[in-house]
Structures are given as C-alpha cells and as structure tokens.
N, C-alpha and C positions, 0 to 999 in steps of 0.2 A: 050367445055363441056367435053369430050375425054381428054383433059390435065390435068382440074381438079380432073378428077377419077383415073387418071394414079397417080397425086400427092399425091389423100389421100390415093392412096393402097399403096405407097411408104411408106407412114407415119403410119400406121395402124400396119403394118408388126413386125417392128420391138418392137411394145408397146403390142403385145399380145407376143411377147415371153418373153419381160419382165417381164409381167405378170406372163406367164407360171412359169418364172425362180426364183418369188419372192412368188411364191406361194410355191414352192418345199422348198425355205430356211425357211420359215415359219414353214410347215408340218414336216420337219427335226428337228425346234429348238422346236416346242413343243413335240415331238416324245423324241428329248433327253431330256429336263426339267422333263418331265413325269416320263421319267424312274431311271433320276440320284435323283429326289423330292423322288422315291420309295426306291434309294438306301440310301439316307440320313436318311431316317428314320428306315432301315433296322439298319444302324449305330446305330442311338440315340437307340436302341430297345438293342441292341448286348452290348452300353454301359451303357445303366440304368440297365441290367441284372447283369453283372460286379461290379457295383457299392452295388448293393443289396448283393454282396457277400462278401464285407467287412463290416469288424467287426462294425469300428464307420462313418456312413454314414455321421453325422453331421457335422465333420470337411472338410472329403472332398468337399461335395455341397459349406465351404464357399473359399476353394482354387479355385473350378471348378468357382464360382462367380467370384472371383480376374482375372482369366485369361481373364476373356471375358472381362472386365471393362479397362483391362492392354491393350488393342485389338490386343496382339502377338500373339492369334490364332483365325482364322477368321472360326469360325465354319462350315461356310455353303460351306465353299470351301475345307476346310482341312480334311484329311482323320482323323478317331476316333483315331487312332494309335498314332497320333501328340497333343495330347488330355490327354491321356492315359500318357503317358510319361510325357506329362508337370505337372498334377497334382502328379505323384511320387516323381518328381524333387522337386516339390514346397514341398510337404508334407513331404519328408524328411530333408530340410532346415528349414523349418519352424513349425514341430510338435507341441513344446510346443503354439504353440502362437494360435493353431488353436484346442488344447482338452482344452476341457471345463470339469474339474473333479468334483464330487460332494462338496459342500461347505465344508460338513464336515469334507472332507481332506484338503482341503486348510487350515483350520483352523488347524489340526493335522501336516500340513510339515510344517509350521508356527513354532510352538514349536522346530521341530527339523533342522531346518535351510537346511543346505547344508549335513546335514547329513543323510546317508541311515538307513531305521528303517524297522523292522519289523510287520505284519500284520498279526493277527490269525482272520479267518472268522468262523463264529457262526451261523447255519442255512440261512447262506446268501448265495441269486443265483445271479447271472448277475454283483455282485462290480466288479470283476475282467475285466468283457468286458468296463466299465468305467474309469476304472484307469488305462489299461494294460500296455500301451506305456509310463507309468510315469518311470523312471528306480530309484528314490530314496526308494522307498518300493518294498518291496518283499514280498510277500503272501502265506499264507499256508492257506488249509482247516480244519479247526477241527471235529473231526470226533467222535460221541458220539452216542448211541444208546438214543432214543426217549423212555419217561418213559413210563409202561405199562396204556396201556388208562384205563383199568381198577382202575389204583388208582385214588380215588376221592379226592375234598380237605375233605371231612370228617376225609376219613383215616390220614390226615397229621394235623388234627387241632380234635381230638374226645375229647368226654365230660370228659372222664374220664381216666385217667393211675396211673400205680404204678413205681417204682422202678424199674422194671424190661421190662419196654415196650420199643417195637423198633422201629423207624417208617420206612416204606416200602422204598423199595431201589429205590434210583433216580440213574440212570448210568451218570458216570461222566467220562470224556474224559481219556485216558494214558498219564495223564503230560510228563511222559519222551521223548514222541514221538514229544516234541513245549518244544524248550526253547529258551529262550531272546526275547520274544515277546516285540513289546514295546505298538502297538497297536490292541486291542481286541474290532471288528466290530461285532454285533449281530441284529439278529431278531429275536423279541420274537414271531413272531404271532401274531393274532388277539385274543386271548383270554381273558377274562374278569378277574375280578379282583381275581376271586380264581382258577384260571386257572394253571393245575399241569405244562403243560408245559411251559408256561408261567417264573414261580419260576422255574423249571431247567434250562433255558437257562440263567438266571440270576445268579444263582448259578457256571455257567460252567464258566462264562465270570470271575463272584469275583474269582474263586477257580487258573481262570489262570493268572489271575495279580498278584498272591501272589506267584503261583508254578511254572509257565512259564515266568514272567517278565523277565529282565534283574537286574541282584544281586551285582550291582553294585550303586545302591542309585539311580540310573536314574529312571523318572516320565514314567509312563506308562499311557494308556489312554483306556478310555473305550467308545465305539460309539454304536449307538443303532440307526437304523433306521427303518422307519417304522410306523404304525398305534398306534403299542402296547405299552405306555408308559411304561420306566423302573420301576422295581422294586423300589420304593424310600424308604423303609426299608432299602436297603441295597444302591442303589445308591442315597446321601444323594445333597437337591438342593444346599447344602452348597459348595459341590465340581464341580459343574454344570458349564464346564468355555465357553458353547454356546450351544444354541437352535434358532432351527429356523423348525418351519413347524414339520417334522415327522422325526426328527433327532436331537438328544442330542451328548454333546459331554462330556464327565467327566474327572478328574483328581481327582480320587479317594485319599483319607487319607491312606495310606499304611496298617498300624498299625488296624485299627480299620477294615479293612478287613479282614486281620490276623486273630480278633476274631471271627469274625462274623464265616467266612468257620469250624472255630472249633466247632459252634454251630449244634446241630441236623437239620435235614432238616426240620423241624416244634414246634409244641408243642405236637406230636407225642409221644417226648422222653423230661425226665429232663436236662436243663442244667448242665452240672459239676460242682462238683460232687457226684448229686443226683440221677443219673442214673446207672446198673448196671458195668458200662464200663467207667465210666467219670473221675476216678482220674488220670487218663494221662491227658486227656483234660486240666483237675484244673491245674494239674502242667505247662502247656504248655503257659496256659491261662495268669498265675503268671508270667510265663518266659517273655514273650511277654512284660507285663506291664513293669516289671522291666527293661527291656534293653531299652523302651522306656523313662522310668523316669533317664533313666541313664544319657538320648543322650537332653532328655529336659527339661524343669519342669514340676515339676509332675501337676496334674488337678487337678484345684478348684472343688473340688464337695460339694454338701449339702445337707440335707435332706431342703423337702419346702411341707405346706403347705397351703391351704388355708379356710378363712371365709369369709362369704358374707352373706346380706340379713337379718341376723337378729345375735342375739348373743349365739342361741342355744347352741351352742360349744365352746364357748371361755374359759369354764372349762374343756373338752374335751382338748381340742389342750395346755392348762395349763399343762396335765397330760401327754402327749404323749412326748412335750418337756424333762421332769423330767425324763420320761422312756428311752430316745435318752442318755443324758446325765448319767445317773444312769448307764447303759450300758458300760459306759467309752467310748463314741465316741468320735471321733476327730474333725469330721466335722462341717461345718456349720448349722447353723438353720434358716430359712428362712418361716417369714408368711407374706401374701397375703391378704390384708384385704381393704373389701371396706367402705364406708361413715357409713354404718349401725355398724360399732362396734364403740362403743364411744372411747372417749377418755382415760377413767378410763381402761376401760378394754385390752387398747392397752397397757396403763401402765402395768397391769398385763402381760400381754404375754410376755413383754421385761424383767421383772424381771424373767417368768418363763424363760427365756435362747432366746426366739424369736429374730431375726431381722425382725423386721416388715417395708413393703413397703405397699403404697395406692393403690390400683387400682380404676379402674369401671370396676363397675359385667359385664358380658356377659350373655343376654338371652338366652335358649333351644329355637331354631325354631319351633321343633318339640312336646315340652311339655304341659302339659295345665296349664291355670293360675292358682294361685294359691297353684300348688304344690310341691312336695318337690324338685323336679329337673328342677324348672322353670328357676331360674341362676345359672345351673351345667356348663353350659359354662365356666362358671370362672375358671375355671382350666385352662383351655387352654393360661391363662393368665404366666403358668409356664416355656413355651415355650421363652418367652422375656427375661428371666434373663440368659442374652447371657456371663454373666461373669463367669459365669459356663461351666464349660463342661461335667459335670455329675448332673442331678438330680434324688432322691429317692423321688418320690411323696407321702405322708401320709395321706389317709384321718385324721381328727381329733377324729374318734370315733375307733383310734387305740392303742396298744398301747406295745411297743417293750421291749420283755421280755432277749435279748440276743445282743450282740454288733452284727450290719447287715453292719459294715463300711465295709468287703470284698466280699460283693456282688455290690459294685459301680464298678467291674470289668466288669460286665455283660454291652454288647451291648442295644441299643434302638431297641425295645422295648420290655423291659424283664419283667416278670408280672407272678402272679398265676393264676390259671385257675378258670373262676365263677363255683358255686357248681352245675351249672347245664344248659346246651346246653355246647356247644363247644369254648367261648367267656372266655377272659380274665376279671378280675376284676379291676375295674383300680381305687382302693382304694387305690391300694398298685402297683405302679409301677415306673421301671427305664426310661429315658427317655434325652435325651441330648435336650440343649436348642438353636435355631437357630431363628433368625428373618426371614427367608425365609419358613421356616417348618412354623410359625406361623403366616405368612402371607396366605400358603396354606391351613391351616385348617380355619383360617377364612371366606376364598374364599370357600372352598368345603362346608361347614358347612350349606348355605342356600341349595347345591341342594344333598348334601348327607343323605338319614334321619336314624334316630336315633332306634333303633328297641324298646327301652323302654324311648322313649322322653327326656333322660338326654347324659350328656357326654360318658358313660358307652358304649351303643350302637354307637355312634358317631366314639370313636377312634376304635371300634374295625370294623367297616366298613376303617377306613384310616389308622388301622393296622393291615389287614387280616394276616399277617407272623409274630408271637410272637415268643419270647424263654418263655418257660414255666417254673416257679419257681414252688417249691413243695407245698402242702397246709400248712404245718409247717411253711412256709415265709408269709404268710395271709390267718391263722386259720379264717375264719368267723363262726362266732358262731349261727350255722342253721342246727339244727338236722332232716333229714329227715326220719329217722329209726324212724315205730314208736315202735320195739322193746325197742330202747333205750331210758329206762327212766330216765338215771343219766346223761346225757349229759357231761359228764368228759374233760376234756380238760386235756392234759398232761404238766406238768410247762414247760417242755423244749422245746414248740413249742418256734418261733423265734418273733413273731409277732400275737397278738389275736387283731380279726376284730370286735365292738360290733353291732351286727345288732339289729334290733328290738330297743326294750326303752334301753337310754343310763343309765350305771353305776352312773353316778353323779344325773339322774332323779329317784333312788332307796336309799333306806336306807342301810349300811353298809352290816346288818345282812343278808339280801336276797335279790337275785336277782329278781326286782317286775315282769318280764316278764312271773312267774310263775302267779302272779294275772289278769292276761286276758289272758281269754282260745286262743282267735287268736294270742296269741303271745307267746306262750308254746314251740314252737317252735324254741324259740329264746334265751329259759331260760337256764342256765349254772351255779351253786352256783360256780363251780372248775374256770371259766372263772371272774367271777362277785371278787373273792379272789384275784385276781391278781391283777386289776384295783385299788382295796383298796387297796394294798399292796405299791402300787407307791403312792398313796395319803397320807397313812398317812407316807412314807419318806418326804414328800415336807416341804420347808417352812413354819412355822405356818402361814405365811401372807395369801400365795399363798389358803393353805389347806381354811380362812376365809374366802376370796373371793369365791369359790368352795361352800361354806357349806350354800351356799344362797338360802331360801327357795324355789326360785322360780325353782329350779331346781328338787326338790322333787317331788316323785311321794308315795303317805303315803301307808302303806300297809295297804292292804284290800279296797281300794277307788279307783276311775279308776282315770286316770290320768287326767289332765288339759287339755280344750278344746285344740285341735292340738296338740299334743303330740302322738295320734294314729297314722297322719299320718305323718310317718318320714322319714328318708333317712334307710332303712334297709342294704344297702351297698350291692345291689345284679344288 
C-alpha cells in the first residue's frame, strides 16, 4: 500500500507543474493577443485617419483591396508602414487605371486625343479635386462678380422701352486674364427658368468661347453640370454632342455665338441698330455674316407662314405674299397648310408667290374649343423645315411695307415686343428650324401651359430670353390711348399687324372696326390704306379671288356669325 502512494506521489508531481507551467504560457499568450489585438487596431485607427486625409479616397480603397487579394501584405501581422508604402508604390504605377473622372470629361479628352487642352471653371467647386491627378488639362478658375440680387427678370424683359433704354448691368469676367480655353465647365445653379443668375452664367460661358477660345479654328466645348439645365436659347440641342443625368456636353456653332454675345443682355434694350448705341453692333453683326458667307454658303432662309382650320385668311396670306415680293425680296416664300384649305385656294396661294407644303394642325392643350387659338399649335410645325437655317415667321393678317430681308441677320429668337405685359408677339418672329428644338416643344407643350391658351403664351414660356425688335418691325394696330382718336399709323413702319376685323372682311373705303364699338380699338383708316394699297397692285386674278363676298363685312351691319371672335394677334 506504502509503494503505491510513494508511486502516485512520484507521478502527481511532475503533472501539477506542468500544469502550473502551461497555465503561465496560456496567461502570457492571451496577455500578449490582448495587447498586440489593442495595437492593431490602434494601427487600422492611425491609418483610416491618414487615409481620410487624401484628396481621392476612392482609388486608393480599390489599391488597398488589390493588396490584400495579391496576399503580399498580411495585414494582421505586418506593421501599417508596410501598408502605407505599398499602396504609394501601387498608386503611383498605376494612377490612371484606378481615377475614375467624371464622364463628361471622358467624353471631352476623347475629342482632344493625346492632346493637352485647356479648362476654364464657372461657378464650379470640388471639379478640380476629381480631375486633379489627370495631367492632359489644365485648369483655371473664372472669376466674375455675381449680378446684383436686386435685378429682377422684369428689369431684363419690361413691357415697354424706347430708343434710348439700357438694360442693367450683368458683370462679365476680364477676358484678357483666360485665353485659349478650349473647355468652359459651368454651374448655373438651381434657379428657375427666369433666373438673373441663372442667364449670366450662360452668358459668361458664350462670351468665353468666342473671347477666350483658342483663335486658331480649333472646337471648343462647353459643359454644364449640375441641376440647372442650360440655357437652350443660346446653347442650341442641335449642338448637344452628349447628356447624361445632370451633365450636358456642347460643341457649340462658333459663328452664331458671335452674334448672339453682340445681342443686349435681354429685350431690355433694341437690337441693332435701333438702340441708342447699336450702329457698331449692326456693323459688327454684318462683319461676322459676311466672313462667314465668305468661308461657306451663304443660308437658306425664307419668310413661312401658316393656314389651318378653316380658310379665314387665304386672302390675307394672298396679300402678305404681294407685300414680301412688292418689297423686292429675295427670299423664299413658304406656306404651311392643312386638309382644311381646299384645293382652289392652295392654287391661289402658289400663284400669289407661296410654296405651299401639307401638314396636320396641332391642337392648343391649353385652349378651349372652339376658339380662335384652338390649332395655334400649328405654328410650331415651322420648326421642321430644317432646309432652312433662317426662318421670318408671318402671321397672315400682316402685311410688309419695307424690304425686312436684313433682319434674317438676327439670332433665334428675335421678335417685337406684345403691346402689353413683358411678352413677345409672335406674329412676327425670327426663329432657326431644327428637328430636335421641335421635337422639345412638342414634348414640353403638354406640361408647359400657355398663359392665353394659344401658341403666343407657349413660346414665350420656352422663350423667356428674346432679342427685342422695335414696334415699327410689327406695328399692331391696337390703340390704347383713349386721347388718340385718329389712330395714324406712319407709312414708313416696316410691317402693320391687322388686329381686330381683317382688311379683306371691310369695304375699301373704311376701316369696318370703326362700326362696332368693342372694336374701335382696333380701327386705323392710315393702317386700313396700306392693305388696299398692296391689293389693288396684285394681279386682277389674285385681287377676284380676294373680292369674294364672303369675306365682306358691309357697312353699317355687324359682321357675320364668328367673325367677332377672331385671332386679334395679341
């Protein structure tokens, strides 16, 4: 018994100190795990800090990913330093493959290959921390004083000016301080569509593509990124060469820029030169044309109008023709006619001088049935006749006292101003024809509405930025003075608008809008002489056709049911 106790104290002995001894390396390895788990994280702490301190986080997270997948640095065992280093190493070998730049550069170095371009920024913050590491562009800030908040768009678009008005100063950048830009990046802000600041940063961008470009024939490029869609008055979708999201890219028309920056900053002021300062501009304006027409052929342009709906005015548009040509114009002559003018009468138009094309009307969303501006849409049908690159749109109840063929100098969209709000009349306006502009009014047309349910209110909602022609280019005959009881009209306006009851619905001798008191207003005997004056030039055919009772309005009798309610041309 004694031997057995002797043997297990023998054996006992040594298994409690191994015990002891394996309990100490335990107590030890968790003691260090603990402390080196504290230092690792101390690391990852010291280099996510580091990390947050450069500029593009994004590239390097996907270097620091490559390493670990690569397994040449074994995180948990390797000091941060060994880290730190490899991700240098890699990202200066490998830069381009790992910045991601915004598309609409990609799209821009594309154009200019392997070559280094320039880059003028416009209200924009942060491009430069996206691009920086690219070394093909070089960047500059543009530096412009922000217009005073105090101008409204009233002040840039008001109801009424003369000769002598100026419109409020917009500050524009020191061209000489940016030259040979090749690309001009802007933000216009979030401002709405008559938005002052808005129109200057657009303005700043056109004025340095034309003053700051490179003068060497080389394409410059305009970018816009952002919420606030550009200006499409002046950047046109025809030159639009990519969109995506909240980022345009343009390749603007050189030339037609040119004019545009010569225009006043609104309808403020007259275009040249009917303003008190404008015969430089005219002459500048002519220059421009001419060295373009030198380098290409010169532009189709023509006067166009249109009939729909019924054949009210197919003696109207008879006489407007006679007055275009009587004029000595050059141009074409262009009408627009739907299923409702017959056939006879389509003959008559082509003899008065017309090229007549079919359409189908387009309905007013916004009008009620029945009324006079129910297929005013149809105008917008002018926008298609893309063989053009100028059109002078005419209503029919016009009729042109003076040759107007060098006003087809004038930018889109140039127009007189209505006789009353702040709004263009768009009886009488210039207008270039595109199948993408015509595809956008279409588009906007159901959710943009119309402030007097025809086309009138329509474009001037999708042309808040006009050049304003003088009232002399579309005389509308709308006396508001009620001092003025002779209503005189001077011969040497350019263009008389007939509102109220048409000329060919009155007898020779007087204007009938004298015989109904709500339309006294509209009466003219000096306006009512002109119209006869072109009538009895025309062809005896033409004048037969014209002289059809149904157009009569007899004196002293009120006119023929509808006839009251007409297009007054306001």
């Amino acid at each position: 018994m004694a031997s057995m106790y002797s043997k297990w104290k023998r054996f006992t002995f040594p298994f409690i100190t191994l015990s002891i001894a394996l309990l100490f390396l335990v107590t030890n390895y968790l003691f260090f795990t603990i402390n080196y788990t504290r230092h690792l994280q101390d690391e990852f702490q010291n280099m996510t800090a580091y990390l947050k301190t450069l500029r593009n986080r994004e590239w390097f997270e996907v270097v620091s990913q490559n390493i670990i997948e690569d397994e040449k640095i074994n995180i948990g065992v390797v000091n941060m330093d060994r880290v730190r280093d490899e991700i240098h190493l890699r990202a200066r070998k490998h830069v381009a493959t790992y910045v991601k730049n915004p598309e609409w550069y990609e799209v821009v170095a594309r154009e200019f290959r392997d070559e280094t371009f320039n880059i003028g920024l416009v209200n924009v913050d942060g491009i430069t921390d996206k691009i920086q590491i690219q070394t093909k562009a070089k960047m500059v800030n543009v530096h412009f004083d922000r217009a005073d908040e105090g101008i409204q768009w009233a002040d840039l678009a008001p109801e009424r000016i003369d000769e002598n008005s100026t419109c409020p100063n917009i500050p524009m950048p020191r061209f000489e301080d940016y030259r040979e830009l090749d690309v001009i990046v802007a933000r216009c802000g979030d401002g709405g569509l008559r938005d002052v600041f808005r129109l200057q940063v657009n303005l700043v961008v056109a004025n340095l593509l034309v003053r700051s470009g490179r003068k060497d024939n080389q394409p410059v490029f305009a970018v816009f990124v952002g919420s606030c869609d550009p200006l499409w008055e002046i950047f046109r979708c025809d030159d639009l060469l990519w969109n995506e999201g909240n980022s345009w890219v343009y390749k603007p028309e050189l030339t037609r820029i040119q004019k545009l920056v010569l225009m006043p900053f609104g309808p403020c002021q007259f275009v040249p030169p009917f303003s008190h300062s404008g015969e430089d501009l005219w002459r500048r304006l002519n220059h421009i044309t001419s060295q373009n027409n030198h380098h290409h052929p010169p532009q189709r342009e023509a006067y166009v109008t249109v009939l729909h709906t019924s054949e009210d005015y197919v003696c109207g548009a008879i006489v407007l023709a006679q007055s275009i040509i009587q004029s000595n114009s050059t141009k074409d002559l262009i009408l627009l006619a739907d299923d409702n003018i017959s056939p006879q009468s389509i003959t008559a138009l082509r003899a008065a001088g017309w090229k007549t094309k079919r359409i189908q009307r387009i309905r007013s969303p916004y009008s009620q049935k029945n009324t006079y501006n129910e297929w005013n849409y149809s105008k917008l049908r002018i926008w298609q006749l893309t063989q053009y690159q100028k059109l002078i749109f005419i209503d029919a109840d016009l009729i042109i006292n003076r040759n107007f063929d060098k006003f087809f100098i004038y930018p889109q969209l140039t127009a007189a101003g209505n006789y009353q709000r702040h709004f263009f009349n768009s009886g009488l306006m210039l207008v270039e024809p595109s199948r993408c502009a015509f595809k956008t009014l279409m588009k906007k047309m159901m959710v943009v509405e119309s402030y007097n349910g025809g086309d009138q209110g329509f474009l001037n909602e999708m042309f808040a930025w006009w050049h304003r022609l003088p009232a002399q280019l579309n005389y509308l005959k709308v006396f508001v003075d009620p001092k003025d009881r002779l209503h005189w009209i001077h011969k040497d306006v350019f263009a008389v608008h007939y509102t109220g009851l048409k000329p060919w619905k009155c007898f020779e001798e007087r204007d009938c809008n004298w015989d109904v008191a709500e339309f006294h207003r509209y009466a003219s005997n000096s306006a009512h002489k002109m119209w006869w004056k072109v009538y009895r030039s025309m062809p005896k055919n033409l004048r037969t056709y014209c002289s059809l009772d149904r157009y009569r309005v007899k004196n002293g009798t009120s006119p023929p049911k509808g006839h009251l309610v007409v297009n007054k041309g306001l």
